[in-house]
C-alpha positions in Angstrom: 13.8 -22.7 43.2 11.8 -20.7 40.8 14.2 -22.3 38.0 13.1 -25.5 39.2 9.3 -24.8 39.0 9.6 -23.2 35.4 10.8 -26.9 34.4 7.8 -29.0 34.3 6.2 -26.4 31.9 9.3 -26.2 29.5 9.0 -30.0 29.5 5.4 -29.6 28.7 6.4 -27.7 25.6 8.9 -29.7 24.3 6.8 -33.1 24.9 3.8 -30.9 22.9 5.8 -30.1 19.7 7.6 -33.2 19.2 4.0 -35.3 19.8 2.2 -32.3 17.8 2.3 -34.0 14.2 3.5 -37.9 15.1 1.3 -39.4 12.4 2.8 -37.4 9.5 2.7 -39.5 6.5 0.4 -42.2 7.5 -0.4 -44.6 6.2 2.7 -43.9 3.8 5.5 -45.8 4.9 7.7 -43.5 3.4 7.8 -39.9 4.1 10.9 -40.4 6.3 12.6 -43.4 4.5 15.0 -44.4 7.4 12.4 -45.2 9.2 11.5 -48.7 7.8 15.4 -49.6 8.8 13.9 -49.4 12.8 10.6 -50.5 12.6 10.6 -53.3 9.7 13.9 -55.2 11.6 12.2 -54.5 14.8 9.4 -56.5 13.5 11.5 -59.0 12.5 12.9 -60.2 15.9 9.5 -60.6 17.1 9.5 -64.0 15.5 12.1 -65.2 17.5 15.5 -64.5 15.3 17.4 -61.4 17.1 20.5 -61.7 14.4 20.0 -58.4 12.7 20.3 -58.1 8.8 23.5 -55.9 8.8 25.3 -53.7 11.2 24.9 -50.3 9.3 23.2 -49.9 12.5 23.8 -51.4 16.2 20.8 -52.8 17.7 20.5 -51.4 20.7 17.5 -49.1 19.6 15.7 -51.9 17.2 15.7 -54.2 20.2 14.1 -51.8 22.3 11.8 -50.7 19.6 10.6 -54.8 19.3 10.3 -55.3 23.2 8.0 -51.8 22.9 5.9 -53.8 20.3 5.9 -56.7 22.8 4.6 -53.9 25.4 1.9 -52.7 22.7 0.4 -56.3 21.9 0.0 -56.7 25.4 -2.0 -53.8 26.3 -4.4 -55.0 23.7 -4.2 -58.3 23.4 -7.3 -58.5 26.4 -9.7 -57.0 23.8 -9.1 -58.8 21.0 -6.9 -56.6 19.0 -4.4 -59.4 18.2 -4.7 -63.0 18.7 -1.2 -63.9 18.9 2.0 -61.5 18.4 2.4 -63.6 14.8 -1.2 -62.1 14.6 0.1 -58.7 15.6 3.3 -58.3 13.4 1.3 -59.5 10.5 -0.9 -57.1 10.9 1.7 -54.1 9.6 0.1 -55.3 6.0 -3.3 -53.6 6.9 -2.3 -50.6 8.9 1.3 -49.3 9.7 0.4 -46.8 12.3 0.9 -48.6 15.8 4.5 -49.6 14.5 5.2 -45.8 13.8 3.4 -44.7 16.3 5.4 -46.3 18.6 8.9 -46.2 17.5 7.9 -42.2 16.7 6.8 -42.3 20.3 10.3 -43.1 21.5 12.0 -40.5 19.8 9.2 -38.1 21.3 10.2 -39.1 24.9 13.8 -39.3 24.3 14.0 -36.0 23.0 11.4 -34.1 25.8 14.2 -36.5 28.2 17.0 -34.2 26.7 15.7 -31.6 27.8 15.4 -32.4 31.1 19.3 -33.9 31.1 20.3 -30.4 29.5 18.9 -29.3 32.5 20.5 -31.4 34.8 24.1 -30.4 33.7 23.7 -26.6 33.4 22.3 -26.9 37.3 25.3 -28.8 37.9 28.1 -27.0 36.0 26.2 -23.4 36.5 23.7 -22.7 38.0 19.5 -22.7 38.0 19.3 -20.0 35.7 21.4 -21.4 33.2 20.0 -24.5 33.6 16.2 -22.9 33.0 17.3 -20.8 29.6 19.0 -23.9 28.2 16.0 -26.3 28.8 14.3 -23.5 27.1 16.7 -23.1 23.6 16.5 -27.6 23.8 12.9 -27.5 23.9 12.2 -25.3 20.9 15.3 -26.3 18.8 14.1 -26.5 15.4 15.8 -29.4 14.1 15.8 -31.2 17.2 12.1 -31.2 17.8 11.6 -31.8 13.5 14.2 -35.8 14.6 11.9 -35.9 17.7 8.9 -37.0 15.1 11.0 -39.5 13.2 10.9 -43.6 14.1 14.9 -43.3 13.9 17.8 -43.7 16.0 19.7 -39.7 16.1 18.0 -38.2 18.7 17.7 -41.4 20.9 21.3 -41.9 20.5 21.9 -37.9 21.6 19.7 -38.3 25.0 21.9 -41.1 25.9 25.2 -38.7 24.5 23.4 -36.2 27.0 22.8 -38.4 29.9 26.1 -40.3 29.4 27.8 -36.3 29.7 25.9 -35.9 33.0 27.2 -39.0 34.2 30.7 -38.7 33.4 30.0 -35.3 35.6 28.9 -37.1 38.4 31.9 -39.2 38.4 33.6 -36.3 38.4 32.3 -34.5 41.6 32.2 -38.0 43.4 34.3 -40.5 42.2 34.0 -44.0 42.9 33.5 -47.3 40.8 29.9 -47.6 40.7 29.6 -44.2 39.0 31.9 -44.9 36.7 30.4 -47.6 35.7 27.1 -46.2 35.6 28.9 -44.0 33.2 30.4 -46.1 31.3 27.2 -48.4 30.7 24.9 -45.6 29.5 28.0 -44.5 26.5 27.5 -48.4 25.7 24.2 -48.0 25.5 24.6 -44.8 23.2 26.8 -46.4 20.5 24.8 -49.4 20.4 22.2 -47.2 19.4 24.4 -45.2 17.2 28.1 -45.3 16.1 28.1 -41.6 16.5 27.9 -41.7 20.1 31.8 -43.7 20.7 32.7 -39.8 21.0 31.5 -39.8 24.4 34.8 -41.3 25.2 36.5 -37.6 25.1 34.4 -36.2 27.7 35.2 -39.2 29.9 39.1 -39.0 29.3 39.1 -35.4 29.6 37.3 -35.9 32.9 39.5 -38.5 33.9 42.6 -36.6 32.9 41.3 -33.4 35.3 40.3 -35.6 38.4 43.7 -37.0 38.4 45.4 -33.6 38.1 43.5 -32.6 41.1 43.8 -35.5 43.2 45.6 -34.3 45.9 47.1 -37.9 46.8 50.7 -39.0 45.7 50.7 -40.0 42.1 51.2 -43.6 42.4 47.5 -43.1 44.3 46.1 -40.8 41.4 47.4 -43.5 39.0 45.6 -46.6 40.6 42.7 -44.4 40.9 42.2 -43.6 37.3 43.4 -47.2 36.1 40.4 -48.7 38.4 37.9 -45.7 37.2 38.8 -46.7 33.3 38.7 -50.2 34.0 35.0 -49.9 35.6 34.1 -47.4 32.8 35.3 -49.8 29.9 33.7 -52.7 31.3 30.3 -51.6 31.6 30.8 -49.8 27.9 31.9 -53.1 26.9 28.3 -54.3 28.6 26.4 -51.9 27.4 27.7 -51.8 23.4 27.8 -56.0 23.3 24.8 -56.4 25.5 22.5 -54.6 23.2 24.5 -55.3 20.3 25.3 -59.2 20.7 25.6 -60.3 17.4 28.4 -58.3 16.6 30.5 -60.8 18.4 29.3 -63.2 16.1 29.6 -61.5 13.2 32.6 -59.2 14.0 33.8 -59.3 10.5 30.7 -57.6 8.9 30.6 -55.1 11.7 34.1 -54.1 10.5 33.2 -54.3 7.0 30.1 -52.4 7.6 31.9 -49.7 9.9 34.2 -49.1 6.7 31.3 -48.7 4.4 30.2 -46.1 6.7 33.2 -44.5 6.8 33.4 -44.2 3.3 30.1 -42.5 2.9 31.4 -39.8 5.7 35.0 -39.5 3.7 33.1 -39.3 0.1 29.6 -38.1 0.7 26.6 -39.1 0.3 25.4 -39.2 -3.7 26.2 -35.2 -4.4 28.9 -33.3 -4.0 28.7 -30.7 -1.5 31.3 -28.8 0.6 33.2 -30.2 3.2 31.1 -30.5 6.7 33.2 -28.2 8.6 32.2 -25.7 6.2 28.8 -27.2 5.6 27.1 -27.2 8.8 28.9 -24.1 10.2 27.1 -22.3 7.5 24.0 -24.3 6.4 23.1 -27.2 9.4 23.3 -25.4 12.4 22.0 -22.1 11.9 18.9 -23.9 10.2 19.0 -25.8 13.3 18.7 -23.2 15.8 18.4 -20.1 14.1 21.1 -17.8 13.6 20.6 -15.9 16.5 20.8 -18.8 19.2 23.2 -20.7 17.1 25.6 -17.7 17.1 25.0 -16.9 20.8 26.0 -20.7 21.3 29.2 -20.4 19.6 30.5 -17.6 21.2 29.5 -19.3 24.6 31.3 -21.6 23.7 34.5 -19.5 23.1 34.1 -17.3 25.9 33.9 -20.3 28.5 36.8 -21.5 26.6 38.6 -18.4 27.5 37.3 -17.8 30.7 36.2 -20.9 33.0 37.6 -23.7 30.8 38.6 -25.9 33.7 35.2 -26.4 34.8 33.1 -26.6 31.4 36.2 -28.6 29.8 33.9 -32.2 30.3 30.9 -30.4 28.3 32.7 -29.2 26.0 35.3 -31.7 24.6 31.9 -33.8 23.3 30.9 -31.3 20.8 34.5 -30.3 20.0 35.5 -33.6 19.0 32.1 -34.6 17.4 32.4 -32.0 14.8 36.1 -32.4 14.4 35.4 -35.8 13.2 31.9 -36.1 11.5 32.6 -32.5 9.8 35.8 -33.8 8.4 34.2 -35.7 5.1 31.4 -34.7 2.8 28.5 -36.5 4.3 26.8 -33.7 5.4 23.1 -35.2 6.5 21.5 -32.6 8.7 20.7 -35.0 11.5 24.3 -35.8 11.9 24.6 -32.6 13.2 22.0 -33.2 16.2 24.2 -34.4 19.4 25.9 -30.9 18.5 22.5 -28.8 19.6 22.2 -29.8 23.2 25.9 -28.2 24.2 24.8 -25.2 21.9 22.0 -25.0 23.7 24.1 -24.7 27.3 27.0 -22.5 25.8 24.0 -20.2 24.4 22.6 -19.7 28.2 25.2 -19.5 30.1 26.5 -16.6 27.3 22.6 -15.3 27.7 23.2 -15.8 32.0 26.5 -14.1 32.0 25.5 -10.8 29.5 22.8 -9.9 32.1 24.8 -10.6 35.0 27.8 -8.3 33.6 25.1 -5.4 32.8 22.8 -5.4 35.8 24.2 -5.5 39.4 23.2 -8.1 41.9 21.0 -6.0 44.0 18.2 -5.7 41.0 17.6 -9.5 41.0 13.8 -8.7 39.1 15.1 -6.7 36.9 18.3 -9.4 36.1 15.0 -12.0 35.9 12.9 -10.5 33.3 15.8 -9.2 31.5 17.5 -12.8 31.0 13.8 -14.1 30.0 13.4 -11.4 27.4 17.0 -12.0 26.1 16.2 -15.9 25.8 12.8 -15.5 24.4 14.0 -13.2 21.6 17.2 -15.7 21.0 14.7 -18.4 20.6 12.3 -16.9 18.8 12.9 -18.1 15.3 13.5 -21.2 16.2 10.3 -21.3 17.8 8.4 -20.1 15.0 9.7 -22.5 12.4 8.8 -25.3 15.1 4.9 -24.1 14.9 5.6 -24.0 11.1 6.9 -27.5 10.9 4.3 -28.9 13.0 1.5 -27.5 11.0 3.1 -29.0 8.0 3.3 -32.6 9.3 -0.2 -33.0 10.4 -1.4 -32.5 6.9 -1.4 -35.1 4.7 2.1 -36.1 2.6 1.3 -34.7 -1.0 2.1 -38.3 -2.3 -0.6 -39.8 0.0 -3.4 -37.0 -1.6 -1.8 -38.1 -5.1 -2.3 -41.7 -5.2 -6.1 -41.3 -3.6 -6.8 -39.4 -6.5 -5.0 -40.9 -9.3 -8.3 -43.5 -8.9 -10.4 -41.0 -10.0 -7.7 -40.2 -13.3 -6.4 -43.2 -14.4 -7.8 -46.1 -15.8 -7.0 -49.2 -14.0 -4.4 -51.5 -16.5 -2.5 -48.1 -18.1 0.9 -48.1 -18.3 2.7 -45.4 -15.9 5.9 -44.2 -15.9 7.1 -42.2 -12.6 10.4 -39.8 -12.8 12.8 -39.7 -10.0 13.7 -41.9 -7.5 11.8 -44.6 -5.5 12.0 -42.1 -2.6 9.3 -39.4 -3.8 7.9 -41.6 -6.6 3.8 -42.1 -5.4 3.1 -45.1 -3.8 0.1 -47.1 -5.6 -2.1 -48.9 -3.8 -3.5 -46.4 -0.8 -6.7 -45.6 -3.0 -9.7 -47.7 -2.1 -10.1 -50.0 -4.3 -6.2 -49.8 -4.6 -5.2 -48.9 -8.4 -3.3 -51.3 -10.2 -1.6 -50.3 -13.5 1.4 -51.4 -15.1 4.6 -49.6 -14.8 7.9 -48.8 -16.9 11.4 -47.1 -16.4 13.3 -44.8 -19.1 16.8 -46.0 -20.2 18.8 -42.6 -20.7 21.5 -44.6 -23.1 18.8 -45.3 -25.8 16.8 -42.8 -24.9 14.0 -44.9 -24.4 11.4 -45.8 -22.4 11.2 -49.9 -21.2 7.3 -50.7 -22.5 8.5 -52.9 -25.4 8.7 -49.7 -27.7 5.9 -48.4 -26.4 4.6 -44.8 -25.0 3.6 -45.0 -21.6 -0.3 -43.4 -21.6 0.6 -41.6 -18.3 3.5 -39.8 -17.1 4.3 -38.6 -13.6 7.1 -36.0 -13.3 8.2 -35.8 -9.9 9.7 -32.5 -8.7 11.3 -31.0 -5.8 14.4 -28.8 -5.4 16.3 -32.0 -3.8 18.3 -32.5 -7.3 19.8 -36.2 -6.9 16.5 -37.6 -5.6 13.9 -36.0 -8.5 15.6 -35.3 -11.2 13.8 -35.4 -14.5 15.5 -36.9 -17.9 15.8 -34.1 -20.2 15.3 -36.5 -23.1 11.6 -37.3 -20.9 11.3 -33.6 -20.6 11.0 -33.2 -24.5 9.2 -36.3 -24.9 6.5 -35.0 -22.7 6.3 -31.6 -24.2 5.8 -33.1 -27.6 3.4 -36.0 -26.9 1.7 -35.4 -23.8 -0.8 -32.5 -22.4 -0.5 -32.1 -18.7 -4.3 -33.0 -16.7 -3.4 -32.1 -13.2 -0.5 -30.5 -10.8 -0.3 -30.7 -7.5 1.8 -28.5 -6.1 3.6 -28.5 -2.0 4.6 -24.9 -1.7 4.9 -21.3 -3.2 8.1 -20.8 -5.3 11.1 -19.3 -3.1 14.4 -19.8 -4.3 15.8 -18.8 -0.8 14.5 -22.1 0.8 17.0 -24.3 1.3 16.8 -28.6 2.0 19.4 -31.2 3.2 20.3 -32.1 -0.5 22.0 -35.5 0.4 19.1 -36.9 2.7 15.7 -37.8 0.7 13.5 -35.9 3.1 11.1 -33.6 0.7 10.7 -31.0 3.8 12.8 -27.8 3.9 15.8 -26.9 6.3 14.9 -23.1 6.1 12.2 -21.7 4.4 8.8 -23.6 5.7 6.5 -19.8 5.0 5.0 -20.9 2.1 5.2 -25.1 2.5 1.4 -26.6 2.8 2.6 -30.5 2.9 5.8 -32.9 2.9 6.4 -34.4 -0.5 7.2 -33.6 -4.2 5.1 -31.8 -6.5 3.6 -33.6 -8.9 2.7 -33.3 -13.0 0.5 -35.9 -14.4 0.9 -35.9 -17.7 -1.9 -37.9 -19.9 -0.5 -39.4 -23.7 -2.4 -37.1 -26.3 -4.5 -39.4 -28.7 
């Protein structure tokens, strides 16, 4: 009971830091670059054409995103806001923030959801207590609640993983058609909001295998009963993938083709070469993710229940086992790839937390077992939590390239020629100063050595850096053109130098994995560098 009432205020706390920061970037469109791939096709369908450009991505979530948009011209169409939802999609030239806002807002909700759902399985499979602590470790999970700001699809597509799990558990306890198919509709859902999510699939098989195991009826009866329970299950995953995914019936040969393409990026990597992801996130994803402390405690959970009530966590565990088995297995190693793991973490990590208490204090001193487990969490949490309040301090200051292109206005001269180093992703984005700047701009060829002005000097330079080494790197050729031509007017700098902080080099996010002491703003720091008369 008391577990129950502590709920609603670890809700609070997870719906506060995931909404705490939501309109980082503004009115940059890209301080989280994936971001555009939801909202910009989401736009799209609300003129009527709901075939999607590609299937990198199912639809599931972009469709939802557009019917939100529907929702928000709605509300506001009565005063005037929009006249038509033309009118309204148009709009996204003046200001982007209602279309980040909302698919941001999503992410928010889906993620304070999982909380709640981790919940809900830890009551079921444990007990209250168990159930309380893991809510707690989901609600403050660092890289969970950093996803939760983003207008993207991973930690959608892990609340349905999570609620699909606590179905399949249902089914389990009860079984029967309906709830199978309940089951089976929500992992549709999932993978039409993610590819990730087919996984889902081995929690159900394993549950499936164990129900029929136990089915006390004559095996020609346990048969008929698991062939109708996979049949329900695989016809409402076939609704729920198709149904929000439609197109890929049409189009079933670019899904393929698309698929493979995405395969090849897991099997190769993702632009640099890092270690394997086994390896990789074992050592680098998830402790940044929880913390080392919870994310330790959640592996050995996770061992001991494999050693020592395996029968009745096998359904929770065979997700995250065979998850990581699979998208550890190339060198794609993208943080967020990693986030359908932190949820089971999160449950193995309590129940470890639970039974430690239990097998120190006896049942008759039931306070002292009480505060003890709440001191043992909050200490397990704690760094987690702390680079939580450090992230969301971060994103409600403005995105360094946002400060930088206000005030290149006031530096350079309207008409100069610019070059920009690095890629597009952290270059500054011209135009957000009012009245916008307009200059012309230039690349360097690295064969010749040369810069793409017609033999020209560019009269400015911007060197773009960050520790993220494919996505800023700087020519050394530019590097010795600048130090002989060019005297640097301004810098403007993110953070304090700390070679210990560590980012997700393959993903173009310019905001730190570990290490946010010392970070003021997302972005790269910046060198303006003026041509010397």
């Amino acid at each position: 009971m008391i577990a129950r009432k502590l709920l609603l205020p670890v809700l609070l706390i997870a719906a506060a830091v995931r909404v705490w920061g939501l309109g980082f970037g503004l009115p940059y469109a890209g301080s989280r670059v994936d971001e555009t791939a939801v909202a910009g096709p989401a736009v799209q369908f609300l003129s009527g054409s709901l075939r999607p450009p590609n299937f990198m991505y199912p639809t599931g979530l972009l469709y939802a995103v557009a019917i939100l948009y529907v929702v928000w011209f709605a509300i506001n169409r009565p005063f005037g806001t929009y006249t038509s939802l033309a009118a309204f999609a148009e709009s996204r030239r003046q200001s982007l923030a209602p279309f980040f806002y909302v698919s941001r807002g999503l992410s928010a909700a889906m993620g304070t959801l999982t909380v709640w759902w981790v919940f809900a399985i830890c009551r079921r499979v444990f007990d209250e207590t168990v159930a309380i602590v893991a809510a707690l470790f989901m609600a403050l999970a660092f890289l969970h609640v950093r996803d939760s700001h983003f207008g993207t699809l991973d930690v959608s597509m892990t609340a349905l993983v999570v609620l699909s799990v606590r179905m399949i558990l249902r089914w389990q306890d009860a079984p029967g058609w309906r709830r199978a198919a309940a089951a089976g509709l929500v992992a549709g859902l999932a993978t039409s909001t993610k590819y990730n999510a087919f996984a889902v699939w081995v929690p159900w098989v394993v549950a499936l295998a164990m129900r029929a195991i136990a089915d006390r009826q004559s095996a020609k009866v346990a048969l008929r009963r698991s062939a109708a329970a996979l049949a329900s299950f695989s016809a409402a995953f076939a609704a729920g993938f198709f149904g929000a995914t439609p197109y890929a019936l049409v189009a079933w040969s670019q899904l393929v083709a698309d698929l493979k393409a995405q395969g090849a990026t897991l099997a190769q990597g993702h632009g640099l070469a890092l270690s394997r992801g086994w390896w990789h996130h074992s050592v680098v994803t998830l402790p940044a993710a929880l913390g080392w402390p919870l994310y330790l405690a959640g592996v050995a959970g996770g061992a001991g229940l494999l050693l020592t009530r395996w029968r009745a966590s096998a359904v929770v565990l065979a997700f995250p086992l065979a998850y990581f088995l699979v998208a550890g297995s190339g060198y794609r190693v993208f943080a967020r790839d990693m986030l359908p793991i932190l949820p089971f973490l999160c449950m193995t990590a309590a129940w470890l937390t639970s039974a430690a208490v239990r097998a120190i204090l006896p049942p008759r001193r039931h306070t002292a077992r009480a505060w003890t487990t709440a001191a043992v969490a909050l200490a397990l949490v704690a760094p987690s939590a702390r680079n939580v309040v450090l992230l969301d301090r971060v994103l409600t200051r403005a995105d360094n390239r946002v400060i930088v292109a206000r005030e290149l206005a006031a530096l350079i001269p309207s008409g100069s020629l610019v070059y920009q180093s690095g890629e597009s992703y952290g270059r500054i984005p011209f135009g957000l100063s009012d009245p916008p700047l307009r200059v012309e701009t230039c690349e360097f060829d690295e064969t010749s050595a040369t810069f793409t002005c017609g033999g020209r000097f560019p009269d400015w330079i911007i060197l773009q850096r960050s520790p993220l080494v494919l996505y800023s790197r700087v020519p050394a050729a530019v590097e010795r053109i600048v130090r002989e031509r060019y005297e640097r007017v301004r810098e403007f700098k993110v953070a304090d130098e700390r070679p210990s902080r560590r980012y997700d080099q393959q993903d173009a996010l310019f905001l730190p994995l570990t290490g946010l002491e010392g970070v003021e703003r997302m972005g790269p720091k910046f060198e303006i560098n003026r041509l010397r008369q």
